[in-house]
N, C-alpha and C positions, 0 to 999 in steps of 0.2 A: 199313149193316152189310155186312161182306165177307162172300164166301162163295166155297169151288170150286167149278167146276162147268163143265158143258159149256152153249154158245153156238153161234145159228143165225145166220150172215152176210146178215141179209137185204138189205142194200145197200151197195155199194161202188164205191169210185172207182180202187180200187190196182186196174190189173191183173195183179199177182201171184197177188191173191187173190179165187177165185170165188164168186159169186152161189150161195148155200143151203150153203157149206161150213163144217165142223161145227170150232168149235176147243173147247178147253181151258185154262182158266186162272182169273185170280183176278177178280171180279167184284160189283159190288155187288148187294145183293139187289134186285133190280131189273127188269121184261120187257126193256129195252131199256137199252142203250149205246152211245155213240160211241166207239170207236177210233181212233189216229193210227197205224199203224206206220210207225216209222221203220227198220228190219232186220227184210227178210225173205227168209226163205231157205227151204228143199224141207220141214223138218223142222217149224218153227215163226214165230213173228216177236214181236218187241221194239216195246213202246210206251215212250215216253218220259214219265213220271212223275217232275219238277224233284224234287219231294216226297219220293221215298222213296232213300234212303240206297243209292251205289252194291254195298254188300255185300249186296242183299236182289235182284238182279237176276231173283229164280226168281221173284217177285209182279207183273213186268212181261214175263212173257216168254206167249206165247199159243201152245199147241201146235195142229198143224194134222194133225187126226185121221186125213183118207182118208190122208196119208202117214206115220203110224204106227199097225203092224200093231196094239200092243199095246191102243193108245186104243181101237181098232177090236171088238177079241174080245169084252171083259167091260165095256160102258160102268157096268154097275152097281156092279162092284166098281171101277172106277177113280172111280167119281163119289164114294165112301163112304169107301176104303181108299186112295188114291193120294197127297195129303200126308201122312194119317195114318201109311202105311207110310215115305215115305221120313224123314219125322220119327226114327221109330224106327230105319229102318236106318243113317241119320250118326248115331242116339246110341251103339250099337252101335259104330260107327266111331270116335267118340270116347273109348269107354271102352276101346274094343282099343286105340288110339294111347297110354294112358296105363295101359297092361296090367292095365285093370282096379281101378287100386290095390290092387294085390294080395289082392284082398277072395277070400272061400273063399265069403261069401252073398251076391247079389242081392236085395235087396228092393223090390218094384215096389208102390208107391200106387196106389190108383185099378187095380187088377189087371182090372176088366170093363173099360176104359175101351179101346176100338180102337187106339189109343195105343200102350199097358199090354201087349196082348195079340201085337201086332204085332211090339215091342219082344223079349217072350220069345218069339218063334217064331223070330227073326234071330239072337239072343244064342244059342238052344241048338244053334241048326246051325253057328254058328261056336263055340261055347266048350266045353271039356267038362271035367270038376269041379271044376265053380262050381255052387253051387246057385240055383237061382229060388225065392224068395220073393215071394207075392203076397198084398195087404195088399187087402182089399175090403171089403163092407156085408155084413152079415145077407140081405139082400134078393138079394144079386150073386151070393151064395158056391157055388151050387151050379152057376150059369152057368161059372164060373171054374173050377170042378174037373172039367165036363163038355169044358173045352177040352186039357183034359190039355197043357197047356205049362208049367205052373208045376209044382217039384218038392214042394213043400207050399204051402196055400191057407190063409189064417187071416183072422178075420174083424179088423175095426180094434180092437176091445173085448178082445180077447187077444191085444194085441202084447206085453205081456211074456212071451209062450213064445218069444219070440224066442231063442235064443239069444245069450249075452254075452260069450264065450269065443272066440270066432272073428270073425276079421275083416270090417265087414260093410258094403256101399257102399248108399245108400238110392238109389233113381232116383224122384225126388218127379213126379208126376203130376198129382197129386191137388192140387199148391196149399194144405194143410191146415196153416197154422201151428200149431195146438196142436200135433197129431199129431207133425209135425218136433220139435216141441221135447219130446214125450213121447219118441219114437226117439233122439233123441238124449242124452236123461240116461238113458233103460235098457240104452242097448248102449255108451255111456262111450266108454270110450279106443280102443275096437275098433270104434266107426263111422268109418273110414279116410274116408269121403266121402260129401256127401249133391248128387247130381246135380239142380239146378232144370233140370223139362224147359219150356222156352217162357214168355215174360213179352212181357205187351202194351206194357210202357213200355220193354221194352230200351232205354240208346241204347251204342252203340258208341265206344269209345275209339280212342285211337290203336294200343294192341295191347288186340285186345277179350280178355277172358274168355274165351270160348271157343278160343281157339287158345294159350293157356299152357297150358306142361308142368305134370304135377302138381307140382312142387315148389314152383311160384310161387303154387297155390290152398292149399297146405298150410295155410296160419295157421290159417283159421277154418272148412278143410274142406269148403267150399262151393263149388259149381261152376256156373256160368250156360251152359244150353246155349242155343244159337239156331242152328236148322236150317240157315238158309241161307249162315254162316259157315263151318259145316262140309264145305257142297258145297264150299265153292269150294275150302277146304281139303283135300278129298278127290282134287279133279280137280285141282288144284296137283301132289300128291305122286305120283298117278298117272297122270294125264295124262287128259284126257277121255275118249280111244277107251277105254283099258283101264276107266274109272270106270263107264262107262255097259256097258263087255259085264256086268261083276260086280255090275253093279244091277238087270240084266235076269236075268242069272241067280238073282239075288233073291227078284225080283217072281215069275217064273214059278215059283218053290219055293212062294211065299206063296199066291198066284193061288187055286192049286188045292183050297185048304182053304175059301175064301171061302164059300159056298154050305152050308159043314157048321158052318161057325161061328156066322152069321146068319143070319135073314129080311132079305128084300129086301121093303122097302112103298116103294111109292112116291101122291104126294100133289097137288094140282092146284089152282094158284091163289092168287092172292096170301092170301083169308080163311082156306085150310086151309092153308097155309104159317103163317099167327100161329098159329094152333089149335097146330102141330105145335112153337114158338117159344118161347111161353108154357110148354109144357109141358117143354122142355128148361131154361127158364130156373127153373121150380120142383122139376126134378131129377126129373121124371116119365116120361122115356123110358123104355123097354124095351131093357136093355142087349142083349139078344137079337138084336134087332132094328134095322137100316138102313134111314134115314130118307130118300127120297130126295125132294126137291119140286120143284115149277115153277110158273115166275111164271103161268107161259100157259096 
């Protein structure tokens, strides 16, 4: 099972890179791993993985923490929030690129979901009237309206107060096939677009899904996002220096709410690591709440 997270160098041969130095990146649930890097450089380094598709370059890159301040400050919220956020801020990025489908409502699935929530704190500081709609559980609903980012909170069992009359783009989360297919025969001709965030089978074409204009996803209104398309797509247009100052200025807008949003728990060992696993996997987490574990 993959998983982020922070890693301790206990042995190496590169001397690039030192004995107990802390990196970041994608790793399997696991105490231990071997790494090859092949590129490395002051800020991070590159393992070479034949396996994974050259468009997914951000799941092979290992950041090298004493030389970034940011990894440095909050390793809590970077350990919980750091894909989760930049997931949401290229969706963000994707939906300004394609001016929103001129949608007047935002409807977010899955609205507790770190994701979900990450997502409306990016979108309301770049967009203004457009509404957030957040689509959550009985159980979520009052976590969700306590974050005050969504402009109304409704639970999934009254989504027909949705409004039908205004133009309105879904940002699916949540995975919830019924649910799509209920949003999408009560909002009709006016759900201009329903945005899939993330699929474990993606595979990539010649011109993926994600980098078409709206007018090529028009037919069936459906949209595949996949985060790491978008980076490169972001840092294409923009160029890396400028992508990354306007992502840190991002981060440090978002940073600062972390700690008012969530509990921070964290958990030890591989037996309390399943305990914690099982219970994700039965839908029993505490959306409240940031899970943070370790093998060791």
């Amino acid at each position: 099972m993959p998983v982020w997270g922070f890693g301790t160098v206990l042995k190496t041969k590169n001397a690039s890179i030192t004995l107990n130095e802390r990196i970041f990146g994608y790793f399997p649930a696991s105490k231990y791993i071997i790494l090859c890097p092949v590129k490395v450089n002051y800020s991070n380094f590159m393992v070479s993985r034949p396996q994974v598709p050259v468009d997914r370059v951000v799941y092979n890159t290992y950041v090298r923490v004493k030389n970034n301040l940011a990894f440095q400050k909050n390793e809590e919220g970077i350990s919980i929030f750091w894909p989760l956020w930049a997931t949401a801020y290229n969706l963000v990025y994707m939906l300004n690129a394609n001016k929103n489908w001129f949608a007047k409502n935002i409807i977010v699935t899955s609205a507790s979901s770190k994701t979900s929530f990450c997502f409306a704190k990016e979108f309301g500081r770049r967009n203004n009237g457009t509404r957030l709609i957040g689509l959550t559980s009985k159980a979520n609903v009052d976590f969700v309206k306590s974050l005050k980012l969504y402009d109304v909170v409704l639970t999934y069992d009254n989504y027909k107060n949705l409004e039908t009359d205004m133009k309105s783009l879904i940002v699916d989360v949540a995975g919830d096939r019924l649910l799509n297919s209920n949003l999408a025969k009560h909002l009709g001709d006016n759900r201009v677009q329903t945005v899939t965030v993330g699929m474990s089978h993606y595979e990539p074409n010649e011109k993926s899904l994600d980098a078409r204009p709206a007018e090529e996803t028009s037919r069936n209104r459906t949209s595949l996002f996949f985060a790491p398309v978008w980076i490169l797509k972001r840092r294409d247009e923009l160029g890396k220096e400028k992508a990354q100052e306007l992502e840190e200025i991002a981060w440090n807008d978002t940073v600062q709410h972390l700690h008012n949003w969530i509990k921070f728990s964290k958990f030890k060992g591989p037996l309390t690591t399943e305990i914690v696993y099982q219970k994700a996997i039965a839908g029993k987490l505490d959306a409240k709440v940031g899970y943070i574990v370790s093998m060791l």
